[in-house]
N, C-alpha and C positions, 0 to 999 in steps of 0.2 A: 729829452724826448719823453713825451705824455705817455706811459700806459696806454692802449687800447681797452675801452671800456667795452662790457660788453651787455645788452638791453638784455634784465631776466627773462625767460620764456619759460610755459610750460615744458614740460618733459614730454617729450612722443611718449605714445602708448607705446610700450615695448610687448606688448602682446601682437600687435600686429607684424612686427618685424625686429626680432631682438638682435639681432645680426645687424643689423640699418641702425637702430637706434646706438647700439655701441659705438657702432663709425663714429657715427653723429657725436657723442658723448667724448668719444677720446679724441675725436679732432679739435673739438672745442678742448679739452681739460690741457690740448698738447701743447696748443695757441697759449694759454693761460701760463700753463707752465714755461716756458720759453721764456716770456717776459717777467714771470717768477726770478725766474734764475738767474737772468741777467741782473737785476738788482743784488741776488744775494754772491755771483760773481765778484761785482764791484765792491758786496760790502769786503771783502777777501782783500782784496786789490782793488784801488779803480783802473787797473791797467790789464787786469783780471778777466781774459775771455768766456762766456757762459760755458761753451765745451769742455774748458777744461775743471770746472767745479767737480764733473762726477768722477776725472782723473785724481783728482784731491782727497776725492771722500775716499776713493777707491786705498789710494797709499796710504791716508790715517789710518784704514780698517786692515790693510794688508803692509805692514812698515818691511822693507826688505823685499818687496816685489820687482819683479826685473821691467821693460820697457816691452817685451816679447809676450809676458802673460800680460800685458796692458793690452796689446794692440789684441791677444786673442780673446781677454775677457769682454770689450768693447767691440772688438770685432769690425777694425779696421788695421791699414796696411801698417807696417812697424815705421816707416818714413814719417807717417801722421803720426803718432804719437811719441817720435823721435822731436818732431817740431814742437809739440805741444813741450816736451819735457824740457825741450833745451829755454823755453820762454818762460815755464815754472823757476826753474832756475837761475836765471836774468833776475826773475823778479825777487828772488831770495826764498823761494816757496819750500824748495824742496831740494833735497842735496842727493850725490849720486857718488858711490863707494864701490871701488873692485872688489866685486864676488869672492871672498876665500877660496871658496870650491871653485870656481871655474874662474880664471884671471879673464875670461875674454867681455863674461859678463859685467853688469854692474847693479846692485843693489840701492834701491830707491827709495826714500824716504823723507817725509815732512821734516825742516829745519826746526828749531822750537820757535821763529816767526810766523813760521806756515800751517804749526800748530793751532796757535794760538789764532791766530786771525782766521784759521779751518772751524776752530771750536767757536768762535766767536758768531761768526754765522750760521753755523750750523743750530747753534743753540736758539738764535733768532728765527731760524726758520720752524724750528720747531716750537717756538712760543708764537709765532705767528698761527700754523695748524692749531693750536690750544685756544686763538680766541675766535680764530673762525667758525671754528668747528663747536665753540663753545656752548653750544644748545643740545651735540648731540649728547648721545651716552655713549658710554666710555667703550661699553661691548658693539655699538656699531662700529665708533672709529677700530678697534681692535679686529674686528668682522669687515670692513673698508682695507685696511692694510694688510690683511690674509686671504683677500681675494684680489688683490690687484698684486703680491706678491706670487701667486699662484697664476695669473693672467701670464704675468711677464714671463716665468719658466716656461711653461707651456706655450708662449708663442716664441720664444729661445729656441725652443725645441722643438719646434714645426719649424723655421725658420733654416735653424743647418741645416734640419732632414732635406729642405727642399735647393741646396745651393749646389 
């Protein structure tokens, strides 16, 4: 399957509508990323579903996480992420151990396969942002990633308040 290419345009004037012009911006960046990730999915596995990459990154960054703070850090049902994990698993990704503290639980973690081919892509995506990006300065990409990590809190957080 081809990438969907997409024709550069100007930018909206966001002076006229900054609220509109975001929609616009992050609908497009979401498209974009989507089919991002499905590649860097595949590179993981090719049997590797895109949804389940930020499950990945999630248990590299947190080793020993249960499948309960999965479903509430993501913020879907524990059945969905019961399914996701038991197909990490199949695939060698990630291994799953009785909780000490609590036998009912299980603590979840990257195999050193699931390591390795986690780091592996990830390292790639992150050299890929370095040559894209490679005209800006360093303080915008830095100024880029501390406002879109401020976006996503902040709409987290309007997000429960309103459920």
């Amino acid at each position: 399957m081809v990438p969907p290419t997409d024709t550069p345009q100007s930018p909206p004037d966001p002076s006229s509508d900054p609220f509109g012009a975001l929609e616009r911006e992050l609908r497009l960046l979401v498209r974009r990323a989507q089919s991002a990730a499905a590649q860097t999915a595949r590179r993981v596995h090719p049997e590797l579903e895109a949804s389940a990459y930020p499950l990945l990154a999630h248990i590299d960054s947190n080793p020993g996480t249960r499948g309960s703070d999965l479903a509430a850090h993501f913020g879907v049902g524990r059945a969905t992420v019961s399914r996701q994990l038991s197909r990490l698993e199949q695939l060698g990704l990630i291994q799953r151990e009785v909780d000490p503290d609590d036998t009912r639980g299980q603590l979840i973690t990257l195999t050193q396969e699931g390591q390795n081919r986690f780091a592996e892509a990830r390292d790639g995506r992150v050299e890929a942002f370095r040559h894209a990006l490679a005209e800006w300065d360093e303080a915008d990409v830095a100024q880029l990633a501390s406002l879109l990590h401020r976006y996503s809190e902040d709409f987290v957080r309007w997000r429960d308040s309103h459920q």
